[in-house]
C-alpha positions as CSV (number, residue, x, y, z in Angstrom):
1,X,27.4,96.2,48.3
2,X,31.1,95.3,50.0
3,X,31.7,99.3,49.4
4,X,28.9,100.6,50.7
5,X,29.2,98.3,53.8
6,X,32.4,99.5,54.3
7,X,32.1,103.2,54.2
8,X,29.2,102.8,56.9
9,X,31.4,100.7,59.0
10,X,34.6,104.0,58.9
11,X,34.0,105.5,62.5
12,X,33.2,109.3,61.9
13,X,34.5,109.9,65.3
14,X,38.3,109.0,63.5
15,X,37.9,111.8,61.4
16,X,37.2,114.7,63.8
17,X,40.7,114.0,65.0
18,X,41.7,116.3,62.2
19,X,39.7,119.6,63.5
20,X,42.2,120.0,66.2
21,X,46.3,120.4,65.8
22,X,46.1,118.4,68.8
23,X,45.0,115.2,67.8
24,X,46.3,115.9,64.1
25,X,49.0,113.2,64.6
26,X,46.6,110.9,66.1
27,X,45.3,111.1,63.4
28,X,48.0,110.7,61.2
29,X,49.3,107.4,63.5
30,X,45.7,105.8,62.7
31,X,46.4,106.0,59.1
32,X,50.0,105.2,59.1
33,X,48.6,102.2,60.7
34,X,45.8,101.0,58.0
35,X,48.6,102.0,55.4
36,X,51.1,99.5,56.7
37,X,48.5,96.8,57.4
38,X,47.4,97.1,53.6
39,X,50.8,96.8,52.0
40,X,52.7,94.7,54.2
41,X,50.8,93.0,57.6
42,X,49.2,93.7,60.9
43,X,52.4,92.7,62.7
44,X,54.4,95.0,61.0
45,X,51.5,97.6,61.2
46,X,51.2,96.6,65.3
47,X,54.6,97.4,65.5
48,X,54.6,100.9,63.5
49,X,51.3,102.1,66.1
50,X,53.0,101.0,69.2
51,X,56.0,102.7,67.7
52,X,54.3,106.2,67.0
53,X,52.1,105.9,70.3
54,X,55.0,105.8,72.0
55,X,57.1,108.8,70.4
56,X,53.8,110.7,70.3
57,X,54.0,110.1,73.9
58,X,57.5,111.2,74.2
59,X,56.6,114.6,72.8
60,X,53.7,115.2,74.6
61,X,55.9,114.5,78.4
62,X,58.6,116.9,76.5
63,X,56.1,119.4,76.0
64,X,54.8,119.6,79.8
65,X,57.3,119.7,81.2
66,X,59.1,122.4,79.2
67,X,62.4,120.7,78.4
68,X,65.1,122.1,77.4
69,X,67.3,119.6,75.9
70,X,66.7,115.5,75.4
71,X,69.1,113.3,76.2
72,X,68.9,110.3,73.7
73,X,70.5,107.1,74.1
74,X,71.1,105.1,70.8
75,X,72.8,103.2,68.4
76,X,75.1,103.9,65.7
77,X,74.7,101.6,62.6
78,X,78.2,101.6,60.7
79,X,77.6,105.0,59.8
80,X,79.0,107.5,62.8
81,X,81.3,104.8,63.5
82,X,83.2,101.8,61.7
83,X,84.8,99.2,63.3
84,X,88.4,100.9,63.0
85,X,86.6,103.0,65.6
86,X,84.0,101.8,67.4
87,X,83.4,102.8,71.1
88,X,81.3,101.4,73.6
89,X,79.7,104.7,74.8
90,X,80.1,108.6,72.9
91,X,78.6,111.2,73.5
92,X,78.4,113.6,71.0
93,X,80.3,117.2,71.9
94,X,79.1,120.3,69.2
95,X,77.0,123.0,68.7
96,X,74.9,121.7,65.9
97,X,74.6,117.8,63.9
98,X,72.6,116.9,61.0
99,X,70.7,113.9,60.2
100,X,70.3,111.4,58.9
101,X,73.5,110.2,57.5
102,X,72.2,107.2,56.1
103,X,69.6,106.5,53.1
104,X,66.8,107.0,55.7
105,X,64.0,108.4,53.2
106,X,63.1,111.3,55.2
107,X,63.8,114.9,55.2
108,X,67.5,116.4,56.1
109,X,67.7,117.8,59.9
110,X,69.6,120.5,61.3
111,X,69.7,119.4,65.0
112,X,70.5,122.1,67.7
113,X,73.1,120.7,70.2
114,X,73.5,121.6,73.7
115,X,77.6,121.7,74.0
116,X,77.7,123.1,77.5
117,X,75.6,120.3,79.2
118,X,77.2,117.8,77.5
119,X,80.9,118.8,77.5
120,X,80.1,118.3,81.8
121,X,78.3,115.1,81.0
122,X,81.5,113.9,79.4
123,X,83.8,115.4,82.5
124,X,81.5,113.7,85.0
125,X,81.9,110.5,83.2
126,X,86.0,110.2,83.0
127,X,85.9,111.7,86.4
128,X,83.2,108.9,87.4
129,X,85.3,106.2,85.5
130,X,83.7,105.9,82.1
131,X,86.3,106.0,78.9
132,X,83.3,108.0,77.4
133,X,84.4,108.9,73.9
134,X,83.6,112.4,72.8
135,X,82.8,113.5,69.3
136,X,82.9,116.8,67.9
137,X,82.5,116.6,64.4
138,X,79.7,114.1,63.5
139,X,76.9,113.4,61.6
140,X,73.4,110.7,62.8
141,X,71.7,108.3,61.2
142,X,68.0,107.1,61.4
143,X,68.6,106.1,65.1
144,X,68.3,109.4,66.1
145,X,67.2,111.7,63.0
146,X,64.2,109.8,63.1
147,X,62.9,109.7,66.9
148,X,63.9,113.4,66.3
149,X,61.7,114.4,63.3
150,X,58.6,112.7,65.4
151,X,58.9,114.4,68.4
152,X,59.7,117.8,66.9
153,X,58.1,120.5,69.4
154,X,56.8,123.9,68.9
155,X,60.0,125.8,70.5
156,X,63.3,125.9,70.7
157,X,65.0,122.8,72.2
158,X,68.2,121.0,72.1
159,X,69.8,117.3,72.1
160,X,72.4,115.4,73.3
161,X,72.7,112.6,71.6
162,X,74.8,109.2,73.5
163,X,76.0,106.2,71.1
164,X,75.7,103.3,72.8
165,X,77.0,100.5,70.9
166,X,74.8,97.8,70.5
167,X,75.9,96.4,67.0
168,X,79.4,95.0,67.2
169,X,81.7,93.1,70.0
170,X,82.4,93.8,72.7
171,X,79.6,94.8,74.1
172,X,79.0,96.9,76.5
173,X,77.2,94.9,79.6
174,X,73.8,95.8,80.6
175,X,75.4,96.9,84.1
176,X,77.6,99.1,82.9
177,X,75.0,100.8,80.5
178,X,72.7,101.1,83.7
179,X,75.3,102.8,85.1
180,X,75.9,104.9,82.3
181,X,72.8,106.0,82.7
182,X,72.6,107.0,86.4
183,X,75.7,109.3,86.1
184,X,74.5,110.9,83.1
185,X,71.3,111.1,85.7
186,X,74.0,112.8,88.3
187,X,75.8,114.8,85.8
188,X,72.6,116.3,84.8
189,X,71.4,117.4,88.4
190,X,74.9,119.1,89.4
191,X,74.7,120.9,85.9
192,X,71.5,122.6,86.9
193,X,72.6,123.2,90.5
194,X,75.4,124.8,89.2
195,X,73.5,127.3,86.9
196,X,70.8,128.1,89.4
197,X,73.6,129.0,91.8
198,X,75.5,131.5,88.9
């Protein structure tokens, strides 16, 4: 009887999420969801919606608006960086990374890097007064591979990826990462200006 009371009480509206690639991964979050809450809890399932909502989100506001590159600000955890070298902000300077480094179970990522934007983001910054490290040859762990793999659009685009060190002293103050921010901001808008013009 239990059964048969709940398969009447499954909302057949859910499943016509799946006729359209649209609201495939709508989908795809609602079950992720139910999954969680059966194996570990509904915090830890709240947690892994609001999670997915919100880089579903991301992906959709990347796809309007036609972007070309993300900029993604994030943490390295011990495995970009050790403590023998540890900055405060990097920013990573290549053609192409991969990802994740780590023993994130998840597919292996070839991530398209857009050097020219930020080789001038990293200009602007020791010109602005920001020891901004740069890094050529590097790999990424979960802290980007993973907000990567879920917003994964249908075209060609290209990240920058900027390590911001939230795992080890010192830390960087929240003033000085808001500031970060804002030239990178800057940077960005004279980068365009300056292509539009050539």
């Amino acid at each position: 009887i239990l059964m048969v009371i709940g398969f009447r009480m499954i909302d057949r509206h859910t499943v016509s999420l799946l006729k359209t690639s649209d609201t495939r991964l709508d989908f795809l979050v609602i079950v992720a969801v139910a999954v969680v809450a059966q194996i570990f809890s509904l915090i830890i399932a709240t947690a892994v919606g609001l999670l997915l909502a919100a880089l579903l989100f991301l992906r959709k506001q990347i796809e309007e608006v036609e972007a070309d590159v993300v900029i993604m600000f994030s943490n390295d955890h011990f495995n970009t960086f050790f403590l023998d070298n540890f900055p405060l902000f990097a920013i990573g300077v290549a053609d192409e990374t991969s990802g994740p480094n780590d023993e994130t179970p998840m597919p292996q990522h070839k991530i398209p890097l857009h050097q020219g934007l930020a080789s001038h983001i990293h200009r602007t910054g020791i010109s602005s007064g920001f020891d901004l490290t740069l890094s050529q040859e590097f790999t990424v762990d979960h802290a980007f591979a993973v907000p990567w793999h879920f917003i994964g659009v249908d075209r060609p685009i290209k990240l920058i990826p900027v390590f911001v060190n939230c795992f080890s002293n010192p830390l960087p103050l929240a003033t000085r990462a808001h500031d970060l921010g804002r030239m990178i901001g800057s940077a960005v808008r004279t980068y365009v200006c300056r292509k539009k013009a050539s």
